[in-house]
N, C-alpha and C positions, 0 to 999 in steps of 0.2 A: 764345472770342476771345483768351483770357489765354495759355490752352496755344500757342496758334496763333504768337502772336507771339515767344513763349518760339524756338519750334523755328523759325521765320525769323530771328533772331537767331542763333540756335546754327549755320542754314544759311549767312547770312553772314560768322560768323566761320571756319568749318571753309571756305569759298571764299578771307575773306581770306588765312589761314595758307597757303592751298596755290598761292597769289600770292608770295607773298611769298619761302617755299618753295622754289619754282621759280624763281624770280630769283635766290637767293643761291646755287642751283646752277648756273645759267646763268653767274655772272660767277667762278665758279672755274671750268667749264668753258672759258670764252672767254680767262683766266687758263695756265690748261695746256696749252689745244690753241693751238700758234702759226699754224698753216695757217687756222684756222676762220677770221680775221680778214684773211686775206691772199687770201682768194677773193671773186670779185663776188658780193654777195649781193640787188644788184636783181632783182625778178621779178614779174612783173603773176598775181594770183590767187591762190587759198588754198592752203597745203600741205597742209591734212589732207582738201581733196577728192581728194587724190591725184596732183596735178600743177600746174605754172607754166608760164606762157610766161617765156621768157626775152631781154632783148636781144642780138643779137649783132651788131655793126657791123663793116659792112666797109670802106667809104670815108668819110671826113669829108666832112663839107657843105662842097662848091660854093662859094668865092668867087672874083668876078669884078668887074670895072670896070664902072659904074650909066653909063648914057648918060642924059642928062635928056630926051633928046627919044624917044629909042626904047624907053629902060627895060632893062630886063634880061630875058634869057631864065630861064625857070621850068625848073626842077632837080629832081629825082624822088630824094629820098629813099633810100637803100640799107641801112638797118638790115632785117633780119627777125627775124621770132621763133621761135626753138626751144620745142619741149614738152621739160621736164626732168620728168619722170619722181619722184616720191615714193613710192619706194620701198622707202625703208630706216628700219630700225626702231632704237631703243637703247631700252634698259628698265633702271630698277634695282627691286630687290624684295628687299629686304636686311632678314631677320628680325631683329625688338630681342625678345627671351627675357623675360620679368618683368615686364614693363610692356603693358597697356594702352595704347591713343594717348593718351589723356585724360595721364595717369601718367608721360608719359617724361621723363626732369630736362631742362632746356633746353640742359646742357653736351651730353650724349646727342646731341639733336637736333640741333647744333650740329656734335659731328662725323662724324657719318652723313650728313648734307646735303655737306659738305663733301668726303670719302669719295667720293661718288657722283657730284661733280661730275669730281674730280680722275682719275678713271678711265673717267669720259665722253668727258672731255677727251684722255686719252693714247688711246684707243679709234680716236676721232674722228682725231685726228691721224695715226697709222699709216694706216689708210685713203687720208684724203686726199694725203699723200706718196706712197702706194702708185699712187695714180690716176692721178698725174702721171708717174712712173715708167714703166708698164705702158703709158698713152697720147701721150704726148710725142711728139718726133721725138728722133732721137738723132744727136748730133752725128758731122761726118766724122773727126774727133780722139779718135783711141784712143790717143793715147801717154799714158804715167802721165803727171800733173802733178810737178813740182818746183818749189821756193819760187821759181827762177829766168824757170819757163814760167808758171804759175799768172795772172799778171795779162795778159798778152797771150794768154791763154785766154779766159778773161772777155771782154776787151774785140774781142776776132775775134767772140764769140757775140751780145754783146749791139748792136754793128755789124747783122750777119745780121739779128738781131728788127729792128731800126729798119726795116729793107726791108721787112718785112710789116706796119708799120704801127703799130707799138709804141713808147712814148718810154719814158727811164728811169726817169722817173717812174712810170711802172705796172708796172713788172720789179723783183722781188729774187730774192735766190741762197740756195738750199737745199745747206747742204754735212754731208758727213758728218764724224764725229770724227777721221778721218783726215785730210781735207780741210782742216778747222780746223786740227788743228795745221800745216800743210804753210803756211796763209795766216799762222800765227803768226809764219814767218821771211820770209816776205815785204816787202820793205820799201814798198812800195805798200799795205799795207794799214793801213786806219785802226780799231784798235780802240776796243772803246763806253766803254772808259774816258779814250778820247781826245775823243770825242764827248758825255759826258754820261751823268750817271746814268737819264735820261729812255731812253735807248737801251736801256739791261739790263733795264730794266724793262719795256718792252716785246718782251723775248722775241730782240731784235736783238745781236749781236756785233758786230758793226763793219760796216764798209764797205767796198767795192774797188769800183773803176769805176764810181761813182756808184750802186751797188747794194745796200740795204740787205742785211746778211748774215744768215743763221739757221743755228744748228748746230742738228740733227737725228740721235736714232742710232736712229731709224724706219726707216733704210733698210736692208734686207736684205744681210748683207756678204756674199753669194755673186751680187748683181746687179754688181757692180763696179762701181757707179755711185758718182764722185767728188763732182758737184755738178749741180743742176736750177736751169734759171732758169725761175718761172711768172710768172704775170701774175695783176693785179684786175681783168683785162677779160677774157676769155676761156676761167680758169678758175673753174667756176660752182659754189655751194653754198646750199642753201637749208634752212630748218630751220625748226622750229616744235613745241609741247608739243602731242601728243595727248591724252594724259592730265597735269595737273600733277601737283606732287610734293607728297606727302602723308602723313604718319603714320598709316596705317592699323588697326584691329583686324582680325584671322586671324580669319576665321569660316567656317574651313575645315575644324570637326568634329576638326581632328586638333591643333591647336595650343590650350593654354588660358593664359589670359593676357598673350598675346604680342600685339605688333604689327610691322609693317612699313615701313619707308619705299619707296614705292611711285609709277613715274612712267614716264611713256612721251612721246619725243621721235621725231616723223619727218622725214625728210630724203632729200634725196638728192642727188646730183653729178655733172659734167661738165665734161668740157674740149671747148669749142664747136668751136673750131679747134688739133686736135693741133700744128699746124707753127708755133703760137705759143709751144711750149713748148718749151724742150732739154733734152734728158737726156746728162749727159756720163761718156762711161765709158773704164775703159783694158780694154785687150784683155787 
């Protein structure tokens, strides 16, 4: 009974550590990737069964004027749900040489976890820039931007989105490093040191037309893609640990003395309604 409880002890702490573990990688990932946090992440049911339903709304709810003597006509609902697909995988397995898991200094562990996140993070992010990109609609406006045209750019596109159903509040603007600086001479535009330190720290540059702004150089400079407006409503991301993260020992007959940091996240993504996204490019 002695031994017994010894090794459920030992089991609960080698659970709590890989809790814990995996949280401190998740909030440097969620820290680096600036997309991960700008996609809808509602979804009804488990990730690691393989798949979510997802909401996706098409018309807002029905109001109308209540008669007290007749009452109101009953309204049918228009949301459906998509199957979004868990399909994708991220792993890290990064050999510590000299150390046992028991053995490894906390500083060690400290930047390894950290390490794993921060390349989770930039991983993730290309990705999901990349899906917006590839999936979008792209706008009718191929001429280059210039600090002069840049804001009556923006606000022609984010116009359009309101017709399908989108407010500004659930739109921001993905620009490239070229983009950014071109918004730098802009005099419409409001940078985050105009707005607050709370702004930089969230990964945000400033503002134009009521749209939070993100520099990104995730985006391929042979796509010629100047800047992408997405959405938190109809671009979809969902995620979850398969395996948490963990200091592992290599019991791999070929390694002695070593261990690993070791973990597995799955996920997967979608843009529900491509024609809520713009992709704006010059010819």
């Amino acid at each position: 009974m002695h031994n017994k409880r010894i090794l459920d002890l030992q089991l609960f702490a080698g659970h709590e550590a890989q809790e814990r573990y995996s949280s401190l990688v998740l909030a440097k990932l969620r820290k680096t990737a600036i997309f991960v946090g700008l996609f809808n992440r509602r979804y009804e049911g488990t990730p690691t069964a393989g798949a979510v339903k997802i909401p996706v709304r098409d018309t807002e709810v029905k109001v109308g004027n209540y008669d007290k003597a007749a009452g109101g006509d009953l309204d049918t609902g228009s949301t459906t749900y998509k199957t979004l697909p868990i399909d994708k995988d991220k792993y890290v397995n990064e050999l510590i040489d000299g150390y046992d898991a028991a053995s490894v200094p906390d500083n060690l562990v400290a930047d390894r976890l950290d390490s794993a996140g921060y390349a989770m993070g930039i991983s993730l992010d290309s990705e999901l820039i990349n899906l917006l990109v590839t999936t979008g609609t792209a706008s009718a406006n191929t001429t280059e931007l210039t600090k002069e045209t840049i804001y009556e750019s923006v606000v022609d596109e984010v116009a359009a989105l309101k017709k399908k159903g989108l407010t500004v509040a659930e739109m921001w603007l993905a620009v490239t490093n070229e983009t950014y600086a071109t918004l730098l001479k802009s005099p419409e535009f409001i940078k985050a040191s105009d707005l607050g330190d709370s702004v930089v720290q969230n990964g945000r540059v400033g503002r134009i037309a009521g749209l939070n702004v993100y520099e990104t150089n995730n985006i391929p400079d042979d796509s010629n893609v100047e800047y992408v407006i997405g959405n938190n409503v109809f671009c979809h991301f969902v995620d979850e640990w398969k395996t948490n993260v963990g200091i592992n020992d290599l019991k791999d007959g070929k390694h002695i003395g070593a261990s690993a940091v070791q973990g597995r996240r799955v996920y997967g993504d979608m843009v529900s309604r491509p024609e809520t996204v713009t992709v704006k490019k010059k010819a």
